[in-house]
N, C-alpha and C positions, 0 to 999 in steps of 0.2 A: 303213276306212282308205283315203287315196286312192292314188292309183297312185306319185305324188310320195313319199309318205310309205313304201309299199312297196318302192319302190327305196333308199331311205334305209336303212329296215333291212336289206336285201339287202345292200348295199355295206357296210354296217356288219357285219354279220356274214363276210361274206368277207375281211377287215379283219382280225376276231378269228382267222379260223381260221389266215390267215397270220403272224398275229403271234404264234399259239401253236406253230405248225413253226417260226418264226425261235428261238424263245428255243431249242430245240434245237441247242445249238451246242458243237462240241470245248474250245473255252476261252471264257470269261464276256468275256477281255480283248480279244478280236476286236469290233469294230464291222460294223453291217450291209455299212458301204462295203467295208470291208476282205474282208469276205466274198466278198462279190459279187464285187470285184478277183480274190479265190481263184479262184472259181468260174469266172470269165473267161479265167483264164489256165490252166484246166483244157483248155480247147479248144486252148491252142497259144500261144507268146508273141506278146506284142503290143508296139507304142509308148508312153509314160508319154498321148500326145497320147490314141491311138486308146483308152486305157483311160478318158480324160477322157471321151471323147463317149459312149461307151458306158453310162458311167455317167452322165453329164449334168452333169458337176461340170467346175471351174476346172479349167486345169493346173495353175496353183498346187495347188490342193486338192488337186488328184491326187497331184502329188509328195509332199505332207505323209501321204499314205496312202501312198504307196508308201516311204515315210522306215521311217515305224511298222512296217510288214511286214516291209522288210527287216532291220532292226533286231532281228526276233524269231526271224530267221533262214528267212520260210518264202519268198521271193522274192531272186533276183539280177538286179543290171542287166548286160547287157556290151555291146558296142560290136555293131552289126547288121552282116551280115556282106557287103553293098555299099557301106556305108558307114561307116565309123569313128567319124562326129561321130554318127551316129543312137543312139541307145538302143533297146534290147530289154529287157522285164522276162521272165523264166521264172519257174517254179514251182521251189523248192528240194523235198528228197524230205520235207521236214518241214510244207511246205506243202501235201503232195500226200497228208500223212498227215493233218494236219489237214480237209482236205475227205472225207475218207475216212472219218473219225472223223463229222466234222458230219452229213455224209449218212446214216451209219447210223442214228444219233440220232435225226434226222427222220423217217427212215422206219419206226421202228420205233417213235415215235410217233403217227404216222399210223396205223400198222397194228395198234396197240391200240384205237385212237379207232375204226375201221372194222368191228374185232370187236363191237364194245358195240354196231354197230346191227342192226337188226332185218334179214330176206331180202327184205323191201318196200322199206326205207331205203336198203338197198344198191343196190339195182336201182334206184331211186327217183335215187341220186347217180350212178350210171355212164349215165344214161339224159341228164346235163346234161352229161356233160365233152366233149364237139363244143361246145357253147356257150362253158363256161368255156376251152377251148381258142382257140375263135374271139375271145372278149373278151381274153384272155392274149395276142393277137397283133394287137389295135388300137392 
């Protein structure tokens, strides 16, 4: 196999194991975006603007995500408190139950996945995450 083609699988597999922690989720009806949005506003409120870049999406986009969240109850907007015309989105406590819910899920799907391997395989994957960490952060 060449190196090209090694990398392919590698990527491809790191691919699969994120996509099998994402389906791990408190409601089926949440979207990745909208997650993420969650997850973001877990650190502290932000602008509909700064949630845009964060995620890498339109403002437009962003608003039609922050529409659907608030909609489901787990997001408020209200007025920033230098300025009136700005927007602030926060986490409502039903939003904050939902990441709380999600996160369990995940991690306690991971941590089945992690029991099923061998004391080699374990060591074998705690001896890469400086790497996946450093990749995680390019």
């Amino acid at each position: 196999m060449t190196e090209s083609r090694d990398d392919e699988e590698l990527r491809i597999l790191i691919q699969k194991v994120a996509r099998r922690i994402r389906n791990n989720r408190a409601s089926e009806d949440l979207s990745d975006s909208q997650l993420g949005v969650l997850f973001q506003l877990e650190e502290g409120d932000h602008s509909p603007g700064e949630l845009a870049a964060h995620e890498r999406v339109t403002p437009p986009s962003m608003n039609r995500t922050l529409n659907g969240l608030e909609q489901r109850g787990l997001i408020a907007r209200h007025p920033a408190d230098d300025d009136a015309r700005r927007v602030r989105v926060t986490l409502t406590s039903a939003g904050l139950a939902q990441i709380a819910e999600t996160r369990a899920l995940r991690t306690a799907w991971f941590s089945r996945a992690l029991a099923d391997l061998t004391p080699d395989e374990r060591r074998a994957l705690e001896a890469v995450t400086p790497i996946l960490r450093r990749l995680s952060e390019s």
